[in-house]
N, CA, C and O atoms as a GROMACS GRO file, in nm:
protein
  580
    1UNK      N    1   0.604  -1.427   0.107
    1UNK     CA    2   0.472  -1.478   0.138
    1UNK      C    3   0.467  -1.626   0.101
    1UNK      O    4   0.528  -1.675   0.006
    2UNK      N    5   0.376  -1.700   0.200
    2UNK     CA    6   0.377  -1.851   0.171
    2UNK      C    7   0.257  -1.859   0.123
    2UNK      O    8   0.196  -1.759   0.158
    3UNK      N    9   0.185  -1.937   0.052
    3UNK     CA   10   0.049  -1.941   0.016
    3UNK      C   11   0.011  -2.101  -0.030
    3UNK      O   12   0.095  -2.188  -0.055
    4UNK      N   13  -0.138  -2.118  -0.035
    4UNK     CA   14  -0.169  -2.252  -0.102
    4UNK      C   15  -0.362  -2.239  -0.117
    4UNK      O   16  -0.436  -2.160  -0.058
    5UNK      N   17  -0.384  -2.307  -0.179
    5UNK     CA   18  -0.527  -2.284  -0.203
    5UNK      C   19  -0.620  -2.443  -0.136
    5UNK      O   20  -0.562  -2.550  -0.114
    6UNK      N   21  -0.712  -2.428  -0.124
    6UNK     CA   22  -0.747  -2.558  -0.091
    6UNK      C   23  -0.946  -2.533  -0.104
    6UNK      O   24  -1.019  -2.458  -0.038
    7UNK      N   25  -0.982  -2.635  -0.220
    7UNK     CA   26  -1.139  -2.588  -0.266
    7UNK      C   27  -1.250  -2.705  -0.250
    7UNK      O   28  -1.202  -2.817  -0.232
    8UNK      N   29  -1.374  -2.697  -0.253
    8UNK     CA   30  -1.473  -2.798  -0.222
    8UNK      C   31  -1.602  -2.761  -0.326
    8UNK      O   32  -1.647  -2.649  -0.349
    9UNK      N   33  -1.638  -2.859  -0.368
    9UNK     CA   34  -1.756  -2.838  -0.447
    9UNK      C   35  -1.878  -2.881  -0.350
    9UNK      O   36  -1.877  -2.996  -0.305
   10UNK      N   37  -1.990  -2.786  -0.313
   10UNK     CA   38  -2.102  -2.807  -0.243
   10UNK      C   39  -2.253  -2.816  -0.299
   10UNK      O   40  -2.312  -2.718  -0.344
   11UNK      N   41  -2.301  -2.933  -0.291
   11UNK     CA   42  -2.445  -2.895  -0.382
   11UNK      C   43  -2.515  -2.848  -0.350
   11UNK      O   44  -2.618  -2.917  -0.345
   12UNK      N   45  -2.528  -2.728  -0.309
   12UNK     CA   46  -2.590  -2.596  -0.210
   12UNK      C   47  -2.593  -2.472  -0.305
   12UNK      O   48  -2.498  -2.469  -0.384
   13UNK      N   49  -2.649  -2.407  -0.311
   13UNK     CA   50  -2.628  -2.234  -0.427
   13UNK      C   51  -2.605  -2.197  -0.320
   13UNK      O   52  -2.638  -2.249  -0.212
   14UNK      N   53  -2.504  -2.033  -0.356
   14UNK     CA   54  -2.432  -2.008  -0.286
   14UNK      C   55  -2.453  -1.896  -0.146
   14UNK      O   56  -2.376  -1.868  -0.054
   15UNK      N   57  -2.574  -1.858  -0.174
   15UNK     CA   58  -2.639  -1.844  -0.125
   15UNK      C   59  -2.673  -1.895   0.045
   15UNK      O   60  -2.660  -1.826   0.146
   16UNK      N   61  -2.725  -2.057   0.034
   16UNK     CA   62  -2.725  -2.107   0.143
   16UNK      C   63  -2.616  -2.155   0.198
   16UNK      O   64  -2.618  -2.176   0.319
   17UNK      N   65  -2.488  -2.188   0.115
   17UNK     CA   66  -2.350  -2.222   0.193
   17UNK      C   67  -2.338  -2.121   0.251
   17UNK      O   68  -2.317  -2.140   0.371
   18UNK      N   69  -2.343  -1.954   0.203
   18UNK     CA   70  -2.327  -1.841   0.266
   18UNK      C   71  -2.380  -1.869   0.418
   18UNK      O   72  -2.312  -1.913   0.511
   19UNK      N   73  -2.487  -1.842   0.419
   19UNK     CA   74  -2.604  -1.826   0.593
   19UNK      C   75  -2.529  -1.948   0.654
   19UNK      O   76  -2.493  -1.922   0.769
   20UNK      N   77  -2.491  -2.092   0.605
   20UNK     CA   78  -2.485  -2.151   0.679
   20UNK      C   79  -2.311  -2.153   0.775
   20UNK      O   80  -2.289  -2.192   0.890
   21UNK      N   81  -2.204  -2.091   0.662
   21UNK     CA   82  -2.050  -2.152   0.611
   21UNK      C   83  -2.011  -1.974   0.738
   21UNK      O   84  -1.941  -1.969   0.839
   22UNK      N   85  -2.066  -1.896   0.691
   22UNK     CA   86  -2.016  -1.782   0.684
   22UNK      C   87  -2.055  -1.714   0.863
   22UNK      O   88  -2.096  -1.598   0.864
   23UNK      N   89  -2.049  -1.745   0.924
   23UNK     CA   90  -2.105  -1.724   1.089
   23UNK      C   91  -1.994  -1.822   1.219
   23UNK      O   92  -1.912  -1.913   1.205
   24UNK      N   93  -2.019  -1.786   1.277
   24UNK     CA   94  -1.905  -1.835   1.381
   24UNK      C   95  -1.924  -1.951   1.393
   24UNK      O   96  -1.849  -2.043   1.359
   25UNK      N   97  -2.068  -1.960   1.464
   25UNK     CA   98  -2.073  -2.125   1.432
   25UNK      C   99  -2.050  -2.196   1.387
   25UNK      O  100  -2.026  -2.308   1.431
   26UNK      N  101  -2.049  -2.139   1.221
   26UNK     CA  102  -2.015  -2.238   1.099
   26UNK      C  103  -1.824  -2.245   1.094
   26UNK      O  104  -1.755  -2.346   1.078
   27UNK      N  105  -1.794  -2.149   1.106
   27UNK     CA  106  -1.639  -2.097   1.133
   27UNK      C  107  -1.601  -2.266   1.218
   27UNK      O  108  -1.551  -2.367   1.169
   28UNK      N  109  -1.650  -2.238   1.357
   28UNK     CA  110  -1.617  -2.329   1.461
   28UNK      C  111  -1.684  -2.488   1.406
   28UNK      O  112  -1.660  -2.592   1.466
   29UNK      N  113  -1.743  -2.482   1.322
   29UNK     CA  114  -1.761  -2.630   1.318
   29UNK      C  115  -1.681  -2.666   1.206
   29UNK      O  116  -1.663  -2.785   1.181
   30UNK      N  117  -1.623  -2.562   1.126
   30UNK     CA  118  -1.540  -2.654   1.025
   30UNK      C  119  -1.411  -2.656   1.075
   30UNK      O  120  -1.316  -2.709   1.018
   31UNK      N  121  -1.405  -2.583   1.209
   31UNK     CA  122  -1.229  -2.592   1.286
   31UNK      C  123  -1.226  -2.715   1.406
   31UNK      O  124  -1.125  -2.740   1.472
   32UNK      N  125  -1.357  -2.786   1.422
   32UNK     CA  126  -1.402  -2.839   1.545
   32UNK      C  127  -1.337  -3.006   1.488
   32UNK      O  128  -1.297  -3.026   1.374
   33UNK      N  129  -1.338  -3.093   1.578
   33UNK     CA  130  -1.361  -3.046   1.740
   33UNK      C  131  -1.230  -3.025   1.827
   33UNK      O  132  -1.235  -3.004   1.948
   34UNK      N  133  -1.109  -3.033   1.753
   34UNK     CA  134  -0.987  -2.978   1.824
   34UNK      C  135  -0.916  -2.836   1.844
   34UNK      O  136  -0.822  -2.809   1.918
   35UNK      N  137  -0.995  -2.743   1.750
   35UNK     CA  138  -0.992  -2.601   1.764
   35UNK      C  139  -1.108  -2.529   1.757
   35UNK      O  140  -1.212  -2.550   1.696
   36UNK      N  141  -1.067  -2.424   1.841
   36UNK     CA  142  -1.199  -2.314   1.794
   36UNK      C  143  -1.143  -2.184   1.838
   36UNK      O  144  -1.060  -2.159   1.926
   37UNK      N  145  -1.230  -2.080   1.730
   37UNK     CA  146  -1.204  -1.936   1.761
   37UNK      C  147  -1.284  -1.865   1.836
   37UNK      O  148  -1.404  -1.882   1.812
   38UNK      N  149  -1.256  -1.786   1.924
   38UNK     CA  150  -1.285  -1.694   1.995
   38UNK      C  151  -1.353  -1.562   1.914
   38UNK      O  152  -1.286  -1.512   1.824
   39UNK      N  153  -1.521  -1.488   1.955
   39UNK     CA  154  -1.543  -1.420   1.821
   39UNK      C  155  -1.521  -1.214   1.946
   39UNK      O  156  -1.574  -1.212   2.057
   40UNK      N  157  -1.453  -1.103   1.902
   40UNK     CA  158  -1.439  -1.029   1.909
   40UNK      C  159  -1.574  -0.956   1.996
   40UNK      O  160  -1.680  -0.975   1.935
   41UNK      N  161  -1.586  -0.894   2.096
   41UNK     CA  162  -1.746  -0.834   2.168
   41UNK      C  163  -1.775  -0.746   2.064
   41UNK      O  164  -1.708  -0.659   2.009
   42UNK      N  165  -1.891  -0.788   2.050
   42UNK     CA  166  -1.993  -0.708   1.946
   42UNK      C  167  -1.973  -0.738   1.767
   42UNK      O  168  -2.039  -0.661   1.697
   43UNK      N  169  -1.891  -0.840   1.697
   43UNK     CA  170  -1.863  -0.871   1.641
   43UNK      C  171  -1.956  -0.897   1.522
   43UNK      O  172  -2.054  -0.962   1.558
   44UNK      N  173  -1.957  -0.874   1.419
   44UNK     CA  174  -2.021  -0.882   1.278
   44UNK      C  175  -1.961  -0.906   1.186
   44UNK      O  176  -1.848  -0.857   1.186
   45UNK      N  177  -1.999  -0.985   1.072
   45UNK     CA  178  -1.901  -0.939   0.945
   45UNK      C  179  -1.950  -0.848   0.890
   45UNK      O  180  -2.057  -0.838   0.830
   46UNK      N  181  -1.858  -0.767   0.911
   46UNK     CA  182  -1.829  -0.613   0.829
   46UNK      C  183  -1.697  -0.564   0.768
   46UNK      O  184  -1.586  -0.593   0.813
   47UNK      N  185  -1.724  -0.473   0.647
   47UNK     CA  186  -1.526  -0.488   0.646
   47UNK      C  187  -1.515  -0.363   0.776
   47UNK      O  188  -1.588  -0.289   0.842
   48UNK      N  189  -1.363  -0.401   0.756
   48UNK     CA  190  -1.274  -0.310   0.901
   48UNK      C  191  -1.245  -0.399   0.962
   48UNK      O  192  -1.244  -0.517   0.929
   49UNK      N  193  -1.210  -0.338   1.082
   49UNK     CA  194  -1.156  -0.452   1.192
   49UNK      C  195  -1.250  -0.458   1.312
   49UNK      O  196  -1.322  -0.384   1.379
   50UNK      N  197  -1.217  -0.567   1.306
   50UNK     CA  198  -1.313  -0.700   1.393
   50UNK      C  199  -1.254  -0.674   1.558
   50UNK      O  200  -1.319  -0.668   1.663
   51UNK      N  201  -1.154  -0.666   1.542
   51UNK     CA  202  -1.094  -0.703   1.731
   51UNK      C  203  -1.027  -0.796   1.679
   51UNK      O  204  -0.997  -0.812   1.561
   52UNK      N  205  -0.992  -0.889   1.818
   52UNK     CA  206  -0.874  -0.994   1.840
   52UNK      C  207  -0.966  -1.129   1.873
   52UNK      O  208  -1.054  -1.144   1.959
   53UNK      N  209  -0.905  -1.239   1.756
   53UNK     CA  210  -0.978  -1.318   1.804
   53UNK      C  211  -0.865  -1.431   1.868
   53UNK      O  212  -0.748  -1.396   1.857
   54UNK      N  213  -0.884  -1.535   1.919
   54UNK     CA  214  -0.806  -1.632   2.002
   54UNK      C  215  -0.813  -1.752   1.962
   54UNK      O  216  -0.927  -1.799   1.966
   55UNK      N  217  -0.709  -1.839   1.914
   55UNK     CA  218  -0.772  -1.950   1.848
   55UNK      C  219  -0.696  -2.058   1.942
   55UNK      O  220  -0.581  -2.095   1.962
   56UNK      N  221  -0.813  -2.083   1.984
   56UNK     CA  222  -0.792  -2.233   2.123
   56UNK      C  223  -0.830  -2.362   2.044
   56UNK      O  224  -0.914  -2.390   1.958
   57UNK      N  225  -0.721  -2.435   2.118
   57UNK     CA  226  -0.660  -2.590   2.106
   57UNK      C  227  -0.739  -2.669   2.218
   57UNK      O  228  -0.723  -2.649   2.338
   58UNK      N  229  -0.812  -2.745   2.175
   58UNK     CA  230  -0.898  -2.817   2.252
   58UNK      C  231  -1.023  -2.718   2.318
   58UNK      O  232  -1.091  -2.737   2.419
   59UNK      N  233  -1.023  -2.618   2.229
   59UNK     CA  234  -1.115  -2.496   2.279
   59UNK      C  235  -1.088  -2.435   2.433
   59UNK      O  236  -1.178  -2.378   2.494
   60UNK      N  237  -0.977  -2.450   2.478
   60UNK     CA  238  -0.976  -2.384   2.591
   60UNK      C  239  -0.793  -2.312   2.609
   60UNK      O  240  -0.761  -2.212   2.674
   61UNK      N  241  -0.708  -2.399   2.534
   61UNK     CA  242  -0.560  -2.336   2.572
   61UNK      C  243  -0.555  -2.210   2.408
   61UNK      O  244  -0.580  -2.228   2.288
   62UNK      N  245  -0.531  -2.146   2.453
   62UNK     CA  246  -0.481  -2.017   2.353
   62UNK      C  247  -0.355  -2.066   2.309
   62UNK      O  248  -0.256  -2.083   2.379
   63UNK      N  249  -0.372  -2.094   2.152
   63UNK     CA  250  -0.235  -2.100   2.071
   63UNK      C  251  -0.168  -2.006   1.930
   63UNK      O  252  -0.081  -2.023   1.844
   64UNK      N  253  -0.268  -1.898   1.968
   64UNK     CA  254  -0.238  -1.825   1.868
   64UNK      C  255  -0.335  -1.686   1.856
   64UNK      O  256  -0.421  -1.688   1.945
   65UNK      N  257  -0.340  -1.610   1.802
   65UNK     CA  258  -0.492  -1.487   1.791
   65UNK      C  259  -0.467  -1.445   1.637
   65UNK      O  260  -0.383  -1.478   1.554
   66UNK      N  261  -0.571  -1.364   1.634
   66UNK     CA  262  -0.603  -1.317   1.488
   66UNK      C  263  -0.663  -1.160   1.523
   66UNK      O  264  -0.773  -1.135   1.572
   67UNK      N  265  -0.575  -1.081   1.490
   67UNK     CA  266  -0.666  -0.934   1.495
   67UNK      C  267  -0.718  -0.947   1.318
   67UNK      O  268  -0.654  -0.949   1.213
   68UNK      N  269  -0.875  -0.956   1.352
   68UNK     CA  270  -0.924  -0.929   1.236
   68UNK      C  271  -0.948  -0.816   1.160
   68UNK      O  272  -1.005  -0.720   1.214
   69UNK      N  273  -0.914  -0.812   1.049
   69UNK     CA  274  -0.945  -0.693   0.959
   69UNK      C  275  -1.000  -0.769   0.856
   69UNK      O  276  -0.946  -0.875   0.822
   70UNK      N  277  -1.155  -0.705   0.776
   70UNK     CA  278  -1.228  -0.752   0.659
   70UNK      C  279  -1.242  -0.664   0.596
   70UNK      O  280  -1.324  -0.573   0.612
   71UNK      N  281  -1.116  -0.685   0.464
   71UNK     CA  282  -1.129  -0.538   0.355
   71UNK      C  283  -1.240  -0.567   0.294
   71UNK      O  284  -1.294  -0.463   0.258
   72UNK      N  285  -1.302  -0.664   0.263
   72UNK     CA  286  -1.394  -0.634   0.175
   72UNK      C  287  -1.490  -0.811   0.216
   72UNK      O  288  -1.436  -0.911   0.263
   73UNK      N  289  -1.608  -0.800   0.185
   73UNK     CA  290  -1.703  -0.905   0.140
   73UNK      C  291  -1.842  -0.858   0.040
   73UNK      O  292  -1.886  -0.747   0.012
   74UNK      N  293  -1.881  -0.976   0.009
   74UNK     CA  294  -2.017  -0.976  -0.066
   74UNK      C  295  -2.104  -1.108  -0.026
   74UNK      O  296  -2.077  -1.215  -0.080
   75UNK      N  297  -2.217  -1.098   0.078
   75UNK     CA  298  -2.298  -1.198   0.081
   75UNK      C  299  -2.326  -1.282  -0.029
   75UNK      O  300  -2.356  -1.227  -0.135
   76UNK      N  301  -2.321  -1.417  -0.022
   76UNK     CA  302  -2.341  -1.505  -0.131
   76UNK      C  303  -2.210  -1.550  -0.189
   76UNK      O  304  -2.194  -1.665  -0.231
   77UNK      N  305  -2.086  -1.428  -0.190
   77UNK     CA  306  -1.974  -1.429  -0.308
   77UNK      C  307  -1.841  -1.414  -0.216
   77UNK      O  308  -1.730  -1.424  -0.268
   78UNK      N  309  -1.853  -1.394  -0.107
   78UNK     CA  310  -1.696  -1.444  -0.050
   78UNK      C  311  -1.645  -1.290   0.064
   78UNK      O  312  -1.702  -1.196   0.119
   79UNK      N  313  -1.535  -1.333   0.053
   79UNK     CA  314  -1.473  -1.221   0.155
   79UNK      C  315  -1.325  -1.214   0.130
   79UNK      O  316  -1.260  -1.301   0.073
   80UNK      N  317  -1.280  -1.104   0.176
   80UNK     CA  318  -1.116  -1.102   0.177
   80UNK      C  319  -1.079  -1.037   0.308
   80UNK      O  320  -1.101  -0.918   0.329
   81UNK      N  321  -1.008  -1.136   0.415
   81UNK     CA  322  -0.939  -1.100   0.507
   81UNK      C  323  -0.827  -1.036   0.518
   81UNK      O  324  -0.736  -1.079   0.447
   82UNK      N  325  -0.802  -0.937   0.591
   82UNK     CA  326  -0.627  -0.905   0.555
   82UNK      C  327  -0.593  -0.875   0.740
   82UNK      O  328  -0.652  -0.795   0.812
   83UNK      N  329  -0.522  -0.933   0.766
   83UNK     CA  330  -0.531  -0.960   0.896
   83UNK      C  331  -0.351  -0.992   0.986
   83UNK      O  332  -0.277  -1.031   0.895
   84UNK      N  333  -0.291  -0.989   1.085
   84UNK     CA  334  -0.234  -1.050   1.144
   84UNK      C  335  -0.257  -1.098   1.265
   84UNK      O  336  -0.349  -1.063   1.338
   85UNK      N  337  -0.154  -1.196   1.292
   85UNK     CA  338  -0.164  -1.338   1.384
   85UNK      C  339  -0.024  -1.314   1.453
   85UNK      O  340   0.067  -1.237   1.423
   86UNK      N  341  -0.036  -1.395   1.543
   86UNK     CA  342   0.047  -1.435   1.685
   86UNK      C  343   0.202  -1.451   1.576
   86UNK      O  344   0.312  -1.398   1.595
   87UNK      N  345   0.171  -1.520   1.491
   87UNK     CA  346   0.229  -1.637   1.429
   87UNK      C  347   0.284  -1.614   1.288
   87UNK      O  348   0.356  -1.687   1.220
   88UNK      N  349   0.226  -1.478   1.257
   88UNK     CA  350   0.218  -1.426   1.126
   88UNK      C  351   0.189  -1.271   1.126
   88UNK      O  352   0.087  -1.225   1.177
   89UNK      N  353   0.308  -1.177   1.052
   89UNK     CA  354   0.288  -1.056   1.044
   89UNK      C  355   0.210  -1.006   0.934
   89UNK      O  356   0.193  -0.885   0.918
   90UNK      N  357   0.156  -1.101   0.851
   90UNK     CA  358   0.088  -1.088   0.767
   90UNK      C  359   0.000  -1.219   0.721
   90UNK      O  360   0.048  -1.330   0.700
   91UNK      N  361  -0.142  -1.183   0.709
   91UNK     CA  362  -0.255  -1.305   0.730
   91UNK      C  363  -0.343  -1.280   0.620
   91UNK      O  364  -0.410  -1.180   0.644
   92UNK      N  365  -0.368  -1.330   0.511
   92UNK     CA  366  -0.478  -1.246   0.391
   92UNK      C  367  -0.511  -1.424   0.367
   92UNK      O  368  -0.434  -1.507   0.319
   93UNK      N  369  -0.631  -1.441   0.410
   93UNK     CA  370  -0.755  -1.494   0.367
   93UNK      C  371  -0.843  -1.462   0.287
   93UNK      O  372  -0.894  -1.352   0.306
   94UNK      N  373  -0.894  -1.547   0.168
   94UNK     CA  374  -0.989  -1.512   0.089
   94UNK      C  375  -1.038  -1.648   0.062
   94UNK      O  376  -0.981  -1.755   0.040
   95UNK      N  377  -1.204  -1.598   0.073
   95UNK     CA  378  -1.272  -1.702   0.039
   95UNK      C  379  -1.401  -1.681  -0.045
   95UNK      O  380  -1.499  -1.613  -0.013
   96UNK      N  381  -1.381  -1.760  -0.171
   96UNK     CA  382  -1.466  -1.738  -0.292
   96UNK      C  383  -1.593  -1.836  -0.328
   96UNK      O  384  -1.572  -1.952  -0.363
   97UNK      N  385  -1.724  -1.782  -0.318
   97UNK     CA  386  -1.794  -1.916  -0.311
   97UNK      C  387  -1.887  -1.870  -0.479
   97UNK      O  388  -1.980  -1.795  -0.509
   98UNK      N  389  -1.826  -1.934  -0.530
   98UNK     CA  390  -1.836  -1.988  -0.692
   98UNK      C  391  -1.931  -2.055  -0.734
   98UNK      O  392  -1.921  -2.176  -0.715
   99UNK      N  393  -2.087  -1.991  -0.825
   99UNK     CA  394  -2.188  -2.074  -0.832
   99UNK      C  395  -2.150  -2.141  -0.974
   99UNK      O  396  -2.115  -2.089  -1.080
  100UNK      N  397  -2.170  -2.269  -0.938
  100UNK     CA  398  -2.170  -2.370  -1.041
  100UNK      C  399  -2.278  -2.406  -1.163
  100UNK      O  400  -2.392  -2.394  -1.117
  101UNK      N  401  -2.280  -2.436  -1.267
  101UNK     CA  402  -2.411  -2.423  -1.363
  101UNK      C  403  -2.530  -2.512  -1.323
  101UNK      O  404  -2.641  -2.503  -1.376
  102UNK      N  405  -2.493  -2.622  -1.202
  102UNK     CA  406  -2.600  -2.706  -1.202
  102UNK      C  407  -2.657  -2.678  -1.049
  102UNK      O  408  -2.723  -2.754  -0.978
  103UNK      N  409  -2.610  -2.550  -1.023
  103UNK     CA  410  -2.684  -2.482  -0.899
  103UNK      C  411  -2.602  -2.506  -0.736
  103UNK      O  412  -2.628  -2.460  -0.625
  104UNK      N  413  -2.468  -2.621  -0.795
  104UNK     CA  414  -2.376  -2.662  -0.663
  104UNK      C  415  -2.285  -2.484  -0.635
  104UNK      O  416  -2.314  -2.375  -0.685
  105UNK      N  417  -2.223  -2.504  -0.581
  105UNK     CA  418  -2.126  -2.416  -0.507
  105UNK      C  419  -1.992  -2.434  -0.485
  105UNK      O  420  -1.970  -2.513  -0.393
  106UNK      N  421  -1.878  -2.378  -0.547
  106UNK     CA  422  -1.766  -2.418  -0.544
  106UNK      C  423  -1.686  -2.339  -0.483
  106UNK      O  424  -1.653  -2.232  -0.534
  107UNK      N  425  -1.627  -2.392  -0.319
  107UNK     CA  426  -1.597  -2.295  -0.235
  107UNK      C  427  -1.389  -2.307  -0.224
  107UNK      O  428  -1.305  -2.398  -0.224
  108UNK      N  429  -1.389  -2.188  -0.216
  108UNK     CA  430  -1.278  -2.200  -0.221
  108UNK      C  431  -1.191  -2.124  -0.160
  108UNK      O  432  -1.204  -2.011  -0.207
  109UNK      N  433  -1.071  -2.125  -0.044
  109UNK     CA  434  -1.003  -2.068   0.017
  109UNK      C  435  -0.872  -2.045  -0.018
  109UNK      O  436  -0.793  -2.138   0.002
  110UNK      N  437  -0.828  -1.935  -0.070
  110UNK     CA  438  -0.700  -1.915  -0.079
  110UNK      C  439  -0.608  -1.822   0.058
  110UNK      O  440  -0.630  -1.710   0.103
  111UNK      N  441  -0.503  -1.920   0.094
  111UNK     CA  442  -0.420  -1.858   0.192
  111UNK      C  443  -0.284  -1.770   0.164
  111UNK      O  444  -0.208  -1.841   0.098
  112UNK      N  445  -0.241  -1.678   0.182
  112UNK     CA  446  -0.133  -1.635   0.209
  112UNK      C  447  -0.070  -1.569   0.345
  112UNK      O  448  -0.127  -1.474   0.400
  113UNK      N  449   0.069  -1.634   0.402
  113UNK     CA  450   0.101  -1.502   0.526
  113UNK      C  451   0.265  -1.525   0.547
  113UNK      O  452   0.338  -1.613   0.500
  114UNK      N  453   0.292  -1.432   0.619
  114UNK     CA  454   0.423  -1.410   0.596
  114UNK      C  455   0.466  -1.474   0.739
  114UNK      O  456   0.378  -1.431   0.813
  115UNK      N  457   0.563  -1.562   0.826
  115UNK     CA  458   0.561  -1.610   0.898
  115UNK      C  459   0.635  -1.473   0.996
  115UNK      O  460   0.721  -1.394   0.958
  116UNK      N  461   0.576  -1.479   1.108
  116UNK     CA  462   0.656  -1.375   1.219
  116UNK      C  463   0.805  -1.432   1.233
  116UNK      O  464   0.889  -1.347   1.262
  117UNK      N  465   0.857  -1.586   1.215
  117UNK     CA  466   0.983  -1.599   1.232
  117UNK      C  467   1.016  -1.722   1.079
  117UNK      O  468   0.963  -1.833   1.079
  118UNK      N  469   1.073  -1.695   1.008
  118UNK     CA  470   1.092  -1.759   0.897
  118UNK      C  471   1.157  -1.868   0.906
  118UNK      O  472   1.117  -1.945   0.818
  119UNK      N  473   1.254  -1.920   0.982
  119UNK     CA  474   1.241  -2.088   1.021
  119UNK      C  475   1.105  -2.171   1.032
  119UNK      O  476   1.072  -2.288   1.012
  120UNK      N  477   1.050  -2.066   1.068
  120UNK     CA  478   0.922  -2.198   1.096
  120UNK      C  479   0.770  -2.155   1.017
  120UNK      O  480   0.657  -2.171   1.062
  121UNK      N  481   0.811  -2.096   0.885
  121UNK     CA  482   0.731  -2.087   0.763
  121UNK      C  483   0.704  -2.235   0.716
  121UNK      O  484   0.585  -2.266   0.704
  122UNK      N  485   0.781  -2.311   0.693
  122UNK     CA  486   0.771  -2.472   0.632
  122UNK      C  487   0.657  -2.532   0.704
  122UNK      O  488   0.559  -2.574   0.642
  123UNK      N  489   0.667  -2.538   0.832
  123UNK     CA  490   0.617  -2.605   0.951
  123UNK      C  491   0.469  -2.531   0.955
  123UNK      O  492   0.371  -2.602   0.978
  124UNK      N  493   0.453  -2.405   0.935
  124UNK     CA  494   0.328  -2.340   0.972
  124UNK      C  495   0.228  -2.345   0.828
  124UNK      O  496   0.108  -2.366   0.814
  125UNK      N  497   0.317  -2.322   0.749
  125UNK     CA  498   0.263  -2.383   0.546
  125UNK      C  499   0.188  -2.505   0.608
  125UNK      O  500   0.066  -2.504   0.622
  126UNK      N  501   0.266  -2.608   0.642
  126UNK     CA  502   0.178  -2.729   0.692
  126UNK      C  503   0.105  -2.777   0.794
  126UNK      O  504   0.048  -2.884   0.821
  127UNK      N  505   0.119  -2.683   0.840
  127UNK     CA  506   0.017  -2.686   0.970
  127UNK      C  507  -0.118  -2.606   0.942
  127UNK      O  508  -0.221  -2.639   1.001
  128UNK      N  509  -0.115  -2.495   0.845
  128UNK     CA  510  -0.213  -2.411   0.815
  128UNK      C  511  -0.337  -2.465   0.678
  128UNK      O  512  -0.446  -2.426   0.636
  129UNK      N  513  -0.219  -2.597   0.640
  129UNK     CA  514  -0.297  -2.636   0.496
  129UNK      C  515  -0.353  -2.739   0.560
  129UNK      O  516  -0.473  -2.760   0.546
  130UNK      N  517  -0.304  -2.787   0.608
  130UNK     CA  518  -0.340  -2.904   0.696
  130UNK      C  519  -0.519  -2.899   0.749
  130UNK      O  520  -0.616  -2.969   0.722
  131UNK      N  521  -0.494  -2.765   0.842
  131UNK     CA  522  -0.640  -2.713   0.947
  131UNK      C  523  -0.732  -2.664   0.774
  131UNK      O  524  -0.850  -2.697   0.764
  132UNK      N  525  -0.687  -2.613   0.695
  132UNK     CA  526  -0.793  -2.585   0.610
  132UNK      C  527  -0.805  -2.696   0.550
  132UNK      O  528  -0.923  -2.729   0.558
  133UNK      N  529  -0.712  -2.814   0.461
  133UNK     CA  530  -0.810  -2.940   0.460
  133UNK      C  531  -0.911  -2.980   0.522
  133UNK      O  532  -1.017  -2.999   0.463
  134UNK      N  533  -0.896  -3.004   0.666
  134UNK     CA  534  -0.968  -3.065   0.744
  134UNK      C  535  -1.095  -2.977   0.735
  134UNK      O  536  -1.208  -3.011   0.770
  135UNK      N  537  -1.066  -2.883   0.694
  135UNK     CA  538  -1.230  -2.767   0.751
  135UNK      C  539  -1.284  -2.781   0.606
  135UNK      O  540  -1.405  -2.766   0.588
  136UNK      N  541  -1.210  -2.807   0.510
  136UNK     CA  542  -1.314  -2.857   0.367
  136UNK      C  543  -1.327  -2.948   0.405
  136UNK      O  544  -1.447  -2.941   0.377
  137UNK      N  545  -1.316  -3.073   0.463
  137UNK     CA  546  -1.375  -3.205   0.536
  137UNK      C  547  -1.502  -3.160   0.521
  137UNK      O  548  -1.594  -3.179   0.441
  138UNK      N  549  -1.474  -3.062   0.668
  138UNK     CA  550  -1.574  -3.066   0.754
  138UNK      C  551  -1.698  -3.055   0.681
  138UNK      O  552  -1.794  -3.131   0.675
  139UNK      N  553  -1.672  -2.936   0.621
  139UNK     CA  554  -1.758  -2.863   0.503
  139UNK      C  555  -1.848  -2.969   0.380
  139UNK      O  556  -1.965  -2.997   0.354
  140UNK      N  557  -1.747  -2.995   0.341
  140UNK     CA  558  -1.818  -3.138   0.258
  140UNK      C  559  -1.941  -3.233   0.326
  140UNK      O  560  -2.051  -3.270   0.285
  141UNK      N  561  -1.855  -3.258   0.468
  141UNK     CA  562  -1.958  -3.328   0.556
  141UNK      C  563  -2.100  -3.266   0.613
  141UNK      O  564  -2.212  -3.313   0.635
  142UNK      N  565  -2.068  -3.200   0.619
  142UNK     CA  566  -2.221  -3.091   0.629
  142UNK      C  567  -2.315  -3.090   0.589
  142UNK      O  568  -2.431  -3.105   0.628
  143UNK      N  569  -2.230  -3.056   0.440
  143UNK     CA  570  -2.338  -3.027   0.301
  143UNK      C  571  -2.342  -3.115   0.231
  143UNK      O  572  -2.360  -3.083   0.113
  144UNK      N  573  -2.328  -3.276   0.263
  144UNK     CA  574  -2.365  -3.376   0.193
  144UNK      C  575  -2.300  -3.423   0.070
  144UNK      O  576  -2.340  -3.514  -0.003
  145UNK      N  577  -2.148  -3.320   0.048
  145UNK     CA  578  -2.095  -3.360  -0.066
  145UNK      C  579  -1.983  -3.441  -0.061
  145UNK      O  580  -1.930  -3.480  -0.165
   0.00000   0.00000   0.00000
C-alpha cells in the first residue's frame, strides 16, 4: 500500500464544512476546474456501495472510475471509503473533520491504495497527492482560510 496524508485548517465548525465539503458539488469544486466526478443514479452518502463513479479530465474524457463503497461515516466527523479504481485494486479514503478549540475545523484526508500495476505506483503516489493538494487549495479558498 502507498499512502500520504494531506490536512487544512478551516474557520468553519465542523458542522458547516460538513453541509458544505461533503456533497458532490462540494466534491467537484475542490477537484474543479480540470476534473470532475461523475455521481452514481440515485446516489447518497450512505455506507455500502455507491455504484461506479467516472472521473473526467476536463469534465468530459473518462480517465479513470471509482466503484464506491462507504464503510462507514458520521455527519459533522468524517467518512471512510474503501473502494476500487480503474487504477487501483485497492482505494481507502478517509476523511476526518477535527473540531478545533477556537471553533475552526481541521480537515484532513488520509490516502491509501494499492496500484493495479506497480511500476506506476511512484507516478500515481504523485499524481494522487498532487489532486488532493490542490483540493485543500480549493478548500481553503472557499472557506476563507
Amino acid at each position: 500500500m502507498i499512502g500520504f496524508r494531506v490536512s487544512s485548517r478551516l474557520p468553519l465548525s465542523p458542522s458547516v464544512v460538513w453541509e458544505r465539503a461533503i456533497t458532490v458539488e462540494g466534491v467537484n469544486y475542490e477537484l474543479g476546474p480540470l476534473v470532475r466526478m461523475t455521481v452514481p443514479e440515485g446516489a447518497d452518502l450512505r455506507q455500502g456501495p455507491l455504484g461506479r463513479s467516472w472521473v473526467l479530465l476536463f469534465g468530459v474524457l473518462p480517465v479513470d472510475y471509482d466503484d464506491l463503497f462507504i464503510e462507514w461515516f458520521e455527519p459533522g466527523v468524517g467518512f471512510r471509503e474503501r473502494s476500487t479504481m480503474g487504477s487501483a485494486s485497492a482505494w481507502w479514503h478517509d476523511r476526518s473533520l477535527l473540531p478545533l478549540p477556537d471553533g475552526s475545523t481541521r480537515v484532513v484526508d488520509h490516502i491509501r491504495f494499492e496500484p493495479r500495476v506497480g511500476l506506476f505506483g511512484g507516478l500515481q503516489a504523485f499524481t494522487f497527492e498532487a489532486m488532493f493538494r490542490w483540493r485543500h487549495r480549493r478548500l481553503r479558498s472557499r472557506f476563507g482560510a
